[in-house]
DSSP file (Angstrom, degrees, kcal/mol; ACC not computed):
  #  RESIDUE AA STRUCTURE BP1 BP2  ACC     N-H-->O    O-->H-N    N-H-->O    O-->H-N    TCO  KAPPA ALPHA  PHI   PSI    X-CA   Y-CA   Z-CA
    1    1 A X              0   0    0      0, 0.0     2,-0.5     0, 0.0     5,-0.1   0.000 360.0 360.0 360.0 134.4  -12.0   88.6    0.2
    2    2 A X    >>  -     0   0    0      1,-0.1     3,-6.3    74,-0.1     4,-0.6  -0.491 360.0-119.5 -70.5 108.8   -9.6   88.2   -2.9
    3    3 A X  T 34 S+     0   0    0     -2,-0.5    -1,-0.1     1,-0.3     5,-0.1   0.595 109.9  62.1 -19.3 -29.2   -7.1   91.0   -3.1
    4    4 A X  T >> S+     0   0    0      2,-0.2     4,-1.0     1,-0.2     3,-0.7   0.879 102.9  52.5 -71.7 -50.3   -8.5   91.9   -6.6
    5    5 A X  T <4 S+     0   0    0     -3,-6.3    -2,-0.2     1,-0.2    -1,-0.2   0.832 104.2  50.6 -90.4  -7.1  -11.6   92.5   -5.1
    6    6 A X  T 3< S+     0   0    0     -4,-0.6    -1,-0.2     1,-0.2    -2,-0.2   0.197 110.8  51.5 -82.3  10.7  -10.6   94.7   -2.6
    7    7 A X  T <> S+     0   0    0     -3,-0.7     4,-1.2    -5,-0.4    -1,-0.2   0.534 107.4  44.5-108.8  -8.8   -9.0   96.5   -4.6
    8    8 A X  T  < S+     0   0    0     -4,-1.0    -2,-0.2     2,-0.2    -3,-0.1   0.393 105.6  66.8-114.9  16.3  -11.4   97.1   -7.1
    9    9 A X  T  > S+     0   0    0      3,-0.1     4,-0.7     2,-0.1    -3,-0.1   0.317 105.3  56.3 -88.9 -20.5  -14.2   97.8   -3.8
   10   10 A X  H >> S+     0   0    0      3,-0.1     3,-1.6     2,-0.1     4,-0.8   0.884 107.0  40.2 -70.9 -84.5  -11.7  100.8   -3.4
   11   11 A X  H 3X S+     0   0    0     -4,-1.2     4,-1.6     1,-0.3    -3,-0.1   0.454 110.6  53.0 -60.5  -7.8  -12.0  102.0   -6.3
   12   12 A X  H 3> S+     0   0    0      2,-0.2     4,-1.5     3,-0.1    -1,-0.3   0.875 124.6  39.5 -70.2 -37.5  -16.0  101.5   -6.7
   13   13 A X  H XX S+     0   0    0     -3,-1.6     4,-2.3    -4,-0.7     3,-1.6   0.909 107.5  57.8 -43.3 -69.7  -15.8  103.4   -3.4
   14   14 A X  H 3X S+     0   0    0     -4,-0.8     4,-1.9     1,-0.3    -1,-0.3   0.803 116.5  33.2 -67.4 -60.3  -13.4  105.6   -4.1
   15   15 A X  H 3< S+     0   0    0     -4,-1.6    -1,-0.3    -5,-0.3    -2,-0.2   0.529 111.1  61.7-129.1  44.0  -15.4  107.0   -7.2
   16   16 A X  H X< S+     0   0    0     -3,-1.6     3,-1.0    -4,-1.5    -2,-0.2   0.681 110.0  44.7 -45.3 -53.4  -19.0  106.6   -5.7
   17   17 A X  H 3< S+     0   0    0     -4,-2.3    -2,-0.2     1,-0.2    -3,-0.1   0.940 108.7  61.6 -73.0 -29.4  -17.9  109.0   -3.0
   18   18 A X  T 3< S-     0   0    0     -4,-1.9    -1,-0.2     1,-0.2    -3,-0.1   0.579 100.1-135.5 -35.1 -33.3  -16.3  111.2   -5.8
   19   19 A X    <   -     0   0    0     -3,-1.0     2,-0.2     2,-0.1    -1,-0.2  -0.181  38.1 -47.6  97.5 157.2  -19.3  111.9   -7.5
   20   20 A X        -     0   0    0     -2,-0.1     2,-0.6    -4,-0.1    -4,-0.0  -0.708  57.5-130.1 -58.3 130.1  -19.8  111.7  -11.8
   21   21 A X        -     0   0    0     -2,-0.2    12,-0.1     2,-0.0    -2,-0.1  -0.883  13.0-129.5 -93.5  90.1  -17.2  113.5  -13.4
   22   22 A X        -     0   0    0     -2,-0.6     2,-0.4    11,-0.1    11,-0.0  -0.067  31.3-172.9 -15.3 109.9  -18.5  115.9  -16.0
   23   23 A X        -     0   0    0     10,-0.1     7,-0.2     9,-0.1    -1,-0.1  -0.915  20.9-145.3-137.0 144.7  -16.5  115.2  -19.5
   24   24 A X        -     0   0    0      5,-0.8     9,-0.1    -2,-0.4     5,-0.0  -0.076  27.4-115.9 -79.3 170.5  -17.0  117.3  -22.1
   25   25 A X  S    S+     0   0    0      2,-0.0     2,-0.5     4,-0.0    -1,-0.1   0.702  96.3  92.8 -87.2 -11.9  -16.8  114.8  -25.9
   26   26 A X  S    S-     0   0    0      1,-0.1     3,-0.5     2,-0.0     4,-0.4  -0.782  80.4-143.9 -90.1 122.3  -13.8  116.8  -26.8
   27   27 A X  S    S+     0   0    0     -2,-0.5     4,-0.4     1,-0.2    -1,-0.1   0.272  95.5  53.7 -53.2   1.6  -10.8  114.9  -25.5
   28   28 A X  S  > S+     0   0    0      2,-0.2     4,-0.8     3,-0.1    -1,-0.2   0.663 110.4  47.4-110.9 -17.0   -8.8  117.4  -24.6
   29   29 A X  H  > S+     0   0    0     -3,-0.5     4,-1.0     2,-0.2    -5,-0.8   0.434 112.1  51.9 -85.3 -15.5  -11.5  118.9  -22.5
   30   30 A X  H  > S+     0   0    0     -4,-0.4     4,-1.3     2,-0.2    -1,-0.2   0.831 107.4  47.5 -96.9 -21.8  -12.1  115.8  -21.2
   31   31 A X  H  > S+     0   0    0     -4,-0.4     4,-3.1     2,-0.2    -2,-0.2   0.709 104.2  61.0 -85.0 -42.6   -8.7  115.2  -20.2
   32   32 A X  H  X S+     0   0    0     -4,-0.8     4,-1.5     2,-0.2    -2,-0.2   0.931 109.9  48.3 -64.5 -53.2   -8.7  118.8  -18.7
   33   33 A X  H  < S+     0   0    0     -4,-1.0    -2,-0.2     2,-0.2    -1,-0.2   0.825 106.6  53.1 -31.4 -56.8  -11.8  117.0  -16.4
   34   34 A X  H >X S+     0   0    0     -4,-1.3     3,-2.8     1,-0.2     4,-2.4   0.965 106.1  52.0 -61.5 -61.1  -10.0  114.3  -15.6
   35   35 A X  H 3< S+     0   0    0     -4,-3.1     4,-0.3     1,-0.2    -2,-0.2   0.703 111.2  45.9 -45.7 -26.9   -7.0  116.5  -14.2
   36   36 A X  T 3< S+     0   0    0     -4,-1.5    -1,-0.2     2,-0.1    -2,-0.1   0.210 117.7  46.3-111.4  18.0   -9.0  118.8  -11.9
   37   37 A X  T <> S+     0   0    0     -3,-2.8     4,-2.2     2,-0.1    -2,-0.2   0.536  98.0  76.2-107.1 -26.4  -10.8  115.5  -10.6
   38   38 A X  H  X S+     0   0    0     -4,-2.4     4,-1.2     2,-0.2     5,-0.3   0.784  92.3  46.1 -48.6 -42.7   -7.5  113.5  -10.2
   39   39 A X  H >> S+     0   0    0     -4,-0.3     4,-2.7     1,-0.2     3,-1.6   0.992 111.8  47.4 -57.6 -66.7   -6.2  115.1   -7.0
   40   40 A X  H 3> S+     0   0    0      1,-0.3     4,-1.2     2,-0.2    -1,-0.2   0.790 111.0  51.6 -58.7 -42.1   -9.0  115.0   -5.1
   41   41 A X  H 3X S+     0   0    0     -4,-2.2     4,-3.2     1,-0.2    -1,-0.3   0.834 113.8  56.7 -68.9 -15.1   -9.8  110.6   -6.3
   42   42 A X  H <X S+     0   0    0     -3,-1.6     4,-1.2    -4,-1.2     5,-0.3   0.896 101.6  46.9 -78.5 -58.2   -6.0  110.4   -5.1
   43   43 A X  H  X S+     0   0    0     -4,-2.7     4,-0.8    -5,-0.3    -1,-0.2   0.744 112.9  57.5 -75.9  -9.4   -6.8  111.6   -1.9
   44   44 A X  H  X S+     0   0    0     -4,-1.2     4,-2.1    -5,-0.2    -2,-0.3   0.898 106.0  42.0 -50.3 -74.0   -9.5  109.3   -1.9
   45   45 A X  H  < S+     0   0    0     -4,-3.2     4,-0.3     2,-0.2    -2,-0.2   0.453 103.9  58.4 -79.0  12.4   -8.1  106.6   -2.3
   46   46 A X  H  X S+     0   0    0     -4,-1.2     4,-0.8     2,-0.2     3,-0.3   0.788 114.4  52.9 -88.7 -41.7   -5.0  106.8   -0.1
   47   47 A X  H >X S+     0   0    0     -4,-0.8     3,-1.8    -5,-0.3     4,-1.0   0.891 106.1  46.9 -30.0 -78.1   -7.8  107.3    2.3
   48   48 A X  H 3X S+     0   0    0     -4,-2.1     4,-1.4     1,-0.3    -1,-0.3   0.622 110.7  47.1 -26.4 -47.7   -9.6  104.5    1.5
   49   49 A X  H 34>S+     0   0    0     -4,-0.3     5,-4.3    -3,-0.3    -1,-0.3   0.669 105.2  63.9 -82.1  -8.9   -6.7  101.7    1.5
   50   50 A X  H X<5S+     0   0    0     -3,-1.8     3,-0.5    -4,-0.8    -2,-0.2   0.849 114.8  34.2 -97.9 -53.9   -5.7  103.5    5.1
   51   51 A X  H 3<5S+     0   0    0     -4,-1.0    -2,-0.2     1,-0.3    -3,-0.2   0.581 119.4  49.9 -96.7  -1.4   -9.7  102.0    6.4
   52   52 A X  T 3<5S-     0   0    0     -4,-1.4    -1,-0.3    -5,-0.2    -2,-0.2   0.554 114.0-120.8 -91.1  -2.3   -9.6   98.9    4.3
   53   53 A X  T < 5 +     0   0    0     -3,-0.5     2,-0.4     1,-0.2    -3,-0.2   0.742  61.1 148.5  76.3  31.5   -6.1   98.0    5.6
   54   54 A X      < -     0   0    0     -5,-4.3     2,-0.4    -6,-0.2    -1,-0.2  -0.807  52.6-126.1-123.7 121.3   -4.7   98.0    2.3
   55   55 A X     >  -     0   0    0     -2,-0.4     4,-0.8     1,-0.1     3,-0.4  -0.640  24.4-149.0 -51.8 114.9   -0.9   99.0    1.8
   56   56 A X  H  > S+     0   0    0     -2,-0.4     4,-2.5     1,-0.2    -1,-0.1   0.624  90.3  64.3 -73.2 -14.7   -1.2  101.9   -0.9
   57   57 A X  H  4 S+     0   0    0      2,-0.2     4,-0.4     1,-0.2    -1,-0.2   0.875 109.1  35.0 -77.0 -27.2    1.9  101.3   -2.4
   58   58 A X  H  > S+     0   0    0     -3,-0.4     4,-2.0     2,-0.2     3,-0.3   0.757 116.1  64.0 -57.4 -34.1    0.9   97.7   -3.7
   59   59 A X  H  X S+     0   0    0     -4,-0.8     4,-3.5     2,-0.3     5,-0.2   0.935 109.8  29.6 -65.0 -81.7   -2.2   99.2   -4.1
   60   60 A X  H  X S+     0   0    0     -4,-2.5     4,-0.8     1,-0.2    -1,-0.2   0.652 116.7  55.2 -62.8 -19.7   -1.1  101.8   -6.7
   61   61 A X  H  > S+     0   0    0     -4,-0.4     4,-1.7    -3,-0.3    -2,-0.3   0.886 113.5  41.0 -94.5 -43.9    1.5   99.9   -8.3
   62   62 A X  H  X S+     0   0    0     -4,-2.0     4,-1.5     2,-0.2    -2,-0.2   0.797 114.9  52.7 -88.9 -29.9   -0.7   97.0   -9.1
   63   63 A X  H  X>S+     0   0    0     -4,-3.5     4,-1.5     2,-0.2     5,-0.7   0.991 112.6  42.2 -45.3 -81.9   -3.7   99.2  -10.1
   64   64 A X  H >X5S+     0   0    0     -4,-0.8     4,-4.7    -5,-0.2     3,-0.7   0.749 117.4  49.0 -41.3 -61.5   -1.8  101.4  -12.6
   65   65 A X  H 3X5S+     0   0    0     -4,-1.7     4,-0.7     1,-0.3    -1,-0.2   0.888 115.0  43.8 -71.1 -79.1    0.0   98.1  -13.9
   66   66 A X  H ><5S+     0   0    0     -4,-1.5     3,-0.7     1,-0.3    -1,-0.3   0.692 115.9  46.1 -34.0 -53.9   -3.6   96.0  -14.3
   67   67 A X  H <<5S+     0   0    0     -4,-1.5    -1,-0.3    -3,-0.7    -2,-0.2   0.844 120.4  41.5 -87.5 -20.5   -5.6   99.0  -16.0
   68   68 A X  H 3<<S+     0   0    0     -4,-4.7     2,-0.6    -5,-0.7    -2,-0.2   0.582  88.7  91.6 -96.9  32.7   -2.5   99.8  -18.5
   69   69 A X  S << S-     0   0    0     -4,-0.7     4,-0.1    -3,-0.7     0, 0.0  -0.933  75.5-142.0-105.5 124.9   -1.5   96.4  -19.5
   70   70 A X  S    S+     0   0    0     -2,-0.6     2,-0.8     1,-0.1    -1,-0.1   0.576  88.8  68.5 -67.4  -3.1   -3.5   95.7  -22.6
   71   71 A X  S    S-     0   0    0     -3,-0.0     2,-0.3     2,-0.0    -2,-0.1  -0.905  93.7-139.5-109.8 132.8   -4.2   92.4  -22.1
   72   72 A X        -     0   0    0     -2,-0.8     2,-0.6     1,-0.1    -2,-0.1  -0.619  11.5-111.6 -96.7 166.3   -6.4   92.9  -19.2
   73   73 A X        -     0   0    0     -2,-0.3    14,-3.2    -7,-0.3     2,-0.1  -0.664  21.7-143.0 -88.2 101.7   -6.4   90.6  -16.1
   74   74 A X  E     -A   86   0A   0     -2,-0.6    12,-0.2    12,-0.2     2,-0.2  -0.338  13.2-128.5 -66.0 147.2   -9.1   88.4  -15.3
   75   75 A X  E     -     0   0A   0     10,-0.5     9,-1.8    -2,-0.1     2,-0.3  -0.478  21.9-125.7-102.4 168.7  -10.3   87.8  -11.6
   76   76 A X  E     -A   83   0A   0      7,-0.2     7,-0.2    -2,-0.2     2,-0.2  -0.613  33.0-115.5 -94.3 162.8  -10.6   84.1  -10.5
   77   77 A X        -     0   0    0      5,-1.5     3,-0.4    -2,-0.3     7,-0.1  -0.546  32.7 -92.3 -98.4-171.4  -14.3   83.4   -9.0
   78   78 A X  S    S+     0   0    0      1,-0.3    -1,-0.1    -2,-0.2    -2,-0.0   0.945 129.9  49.4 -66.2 -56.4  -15.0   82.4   -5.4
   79   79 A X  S    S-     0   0    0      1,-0.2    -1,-0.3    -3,-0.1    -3,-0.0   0.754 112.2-128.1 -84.7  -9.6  -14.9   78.1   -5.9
   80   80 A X  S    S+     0   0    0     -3,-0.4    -1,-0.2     2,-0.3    -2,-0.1   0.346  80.9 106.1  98.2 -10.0  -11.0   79.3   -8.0
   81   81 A X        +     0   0    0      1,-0.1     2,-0.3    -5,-0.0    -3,-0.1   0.715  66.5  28.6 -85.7  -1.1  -12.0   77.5  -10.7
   82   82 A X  S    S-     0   0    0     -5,-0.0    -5,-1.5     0, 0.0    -2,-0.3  -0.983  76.2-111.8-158.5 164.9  -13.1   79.5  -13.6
   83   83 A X  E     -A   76   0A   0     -2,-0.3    -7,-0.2    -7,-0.2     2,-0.2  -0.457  36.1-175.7 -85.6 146.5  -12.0   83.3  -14.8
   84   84 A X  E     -     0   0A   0     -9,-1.8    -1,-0.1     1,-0.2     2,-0.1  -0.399  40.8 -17.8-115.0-135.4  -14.7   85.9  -14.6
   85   85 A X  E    S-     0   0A   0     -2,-0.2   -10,-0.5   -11,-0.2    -1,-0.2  -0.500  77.3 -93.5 -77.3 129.7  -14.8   89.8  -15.6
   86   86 A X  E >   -A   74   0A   0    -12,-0.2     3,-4.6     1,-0.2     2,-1.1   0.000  53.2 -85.5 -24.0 133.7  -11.7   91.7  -16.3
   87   87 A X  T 3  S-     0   0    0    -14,-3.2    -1,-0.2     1,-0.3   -14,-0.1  -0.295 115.0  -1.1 -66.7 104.3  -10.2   93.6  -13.4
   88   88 A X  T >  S+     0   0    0     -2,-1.1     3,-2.0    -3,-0.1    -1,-0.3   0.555  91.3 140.6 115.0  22.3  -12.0   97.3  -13.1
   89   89 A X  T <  S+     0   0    0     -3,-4.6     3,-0.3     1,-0.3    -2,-0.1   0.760  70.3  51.9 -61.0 -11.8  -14.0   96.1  -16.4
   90   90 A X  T 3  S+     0   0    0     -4,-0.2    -1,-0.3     1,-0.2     3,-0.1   0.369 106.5  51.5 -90.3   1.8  -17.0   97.8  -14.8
   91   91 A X  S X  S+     0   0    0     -3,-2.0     3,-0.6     1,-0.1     4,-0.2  -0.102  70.6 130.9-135.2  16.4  -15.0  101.4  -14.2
   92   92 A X  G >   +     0   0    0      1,-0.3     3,-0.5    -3,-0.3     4,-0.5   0.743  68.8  52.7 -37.4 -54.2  -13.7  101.5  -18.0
   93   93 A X  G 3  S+     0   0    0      1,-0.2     4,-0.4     2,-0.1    -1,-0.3   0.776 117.9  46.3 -78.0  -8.3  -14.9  105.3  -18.6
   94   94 A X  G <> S+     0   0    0     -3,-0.6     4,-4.1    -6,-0.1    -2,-0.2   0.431  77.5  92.9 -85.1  -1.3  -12.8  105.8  -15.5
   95   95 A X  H X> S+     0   0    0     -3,-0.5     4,-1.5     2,-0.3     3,-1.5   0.990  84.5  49.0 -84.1 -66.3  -10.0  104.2  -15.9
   96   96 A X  H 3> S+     0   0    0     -4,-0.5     4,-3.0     1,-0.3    -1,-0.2   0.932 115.1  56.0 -37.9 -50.2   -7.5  107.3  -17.5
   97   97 A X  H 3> S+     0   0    0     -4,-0.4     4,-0.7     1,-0.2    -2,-0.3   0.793 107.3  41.1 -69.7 -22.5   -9.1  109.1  -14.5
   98   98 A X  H XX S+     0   0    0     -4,-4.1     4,-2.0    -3,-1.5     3,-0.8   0.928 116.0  55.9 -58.5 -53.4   -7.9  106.4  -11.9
   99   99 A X  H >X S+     0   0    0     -4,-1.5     4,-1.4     1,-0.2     3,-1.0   0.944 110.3  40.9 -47.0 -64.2   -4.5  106.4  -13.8
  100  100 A X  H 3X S+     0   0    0     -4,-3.0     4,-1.0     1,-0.2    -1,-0.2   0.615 108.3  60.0 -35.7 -40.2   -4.0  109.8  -13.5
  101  101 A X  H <X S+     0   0    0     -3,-0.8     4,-0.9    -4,-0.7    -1,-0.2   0.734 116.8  40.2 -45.4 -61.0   -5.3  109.8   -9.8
  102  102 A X  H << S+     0   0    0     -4,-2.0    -2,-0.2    -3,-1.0    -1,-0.2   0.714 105.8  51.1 -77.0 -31.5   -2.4  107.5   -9.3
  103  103 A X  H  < S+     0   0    0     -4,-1.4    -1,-0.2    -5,-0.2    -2,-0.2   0.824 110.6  61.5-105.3 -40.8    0.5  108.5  -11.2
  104  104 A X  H  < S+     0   0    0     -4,-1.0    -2,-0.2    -5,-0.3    -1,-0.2   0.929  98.9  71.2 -38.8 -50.7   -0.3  112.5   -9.1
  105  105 A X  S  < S-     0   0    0     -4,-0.9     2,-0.2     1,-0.0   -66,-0.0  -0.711  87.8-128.4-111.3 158.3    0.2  110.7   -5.9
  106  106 A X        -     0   0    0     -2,-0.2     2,-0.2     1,-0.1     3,-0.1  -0.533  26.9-110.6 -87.4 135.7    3.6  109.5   -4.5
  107  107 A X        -     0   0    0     -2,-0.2   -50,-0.1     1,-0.1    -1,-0.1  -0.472  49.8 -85.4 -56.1 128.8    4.1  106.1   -3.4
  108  108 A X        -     0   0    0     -2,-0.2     2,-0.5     1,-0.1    -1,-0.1   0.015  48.4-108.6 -48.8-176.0    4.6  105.9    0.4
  109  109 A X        -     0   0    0     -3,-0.1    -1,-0.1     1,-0.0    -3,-0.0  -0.986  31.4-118.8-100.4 102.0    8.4  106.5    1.6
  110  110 A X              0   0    0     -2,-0.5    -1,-0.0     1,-0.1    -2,-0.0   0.163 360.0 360.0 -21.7 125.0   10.1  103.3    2.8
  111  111 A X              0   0    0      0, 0.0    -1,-0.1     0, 0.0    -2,-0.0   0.657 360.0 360.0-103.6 360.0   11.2  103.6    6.6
């Protein structure tokens, strides 16, 4: 499986198991949503990259970078010949709440 899509099979995971995140239309109230759902998708997803075999720090660094770069990043298909859907384009109303998720938790500590 192409790293891109195991990373973005954590994160379907990651906030399937989470549940739908109530957010109220007022951004600030929504933001307020996001923040007392963030810990808890964090701790998700360190999980999650622990049973997929996934190093969390690449993990997180390449997430965050991919959903805040404005030109977003297209996945390759299977035969590597033609672009499909933008990476997490299906997780779009989620995506502050993944950022957030991310940028909470600490990157591992080198040994």
């Amino acid at each position: 499986m192409e790293l891109l899509a195991r990373y973005e099979l954590i994160l379907t995971q990651a906030l399937a198991e989470l549940g739908p995140v109530t957010r109220p239309k007022s951004a600030e109230k929504a933001f307020e949503a996001d923040a007392i759902a963030a810990p808890d998708l964090g701790d998700i997803l360190y999980r999650l990259c622990i049973e997929h075999g996934v190093a969390y720090t690449p993990f997180r660094e390449t997430v965050i970078k991919l959903i805040s770069d404005p030109a977003p990043t297209a996945r390759v298909s299977k035969s590597g010949q033609t672009r499909t859907k933008p990476f997490g384009d299906a997780m779009l109303a989620d995506h502050a709440l993944i950022l957030l998720a991310l940028e909470m938790m600490p990157p591992d500590l080198p040994f």
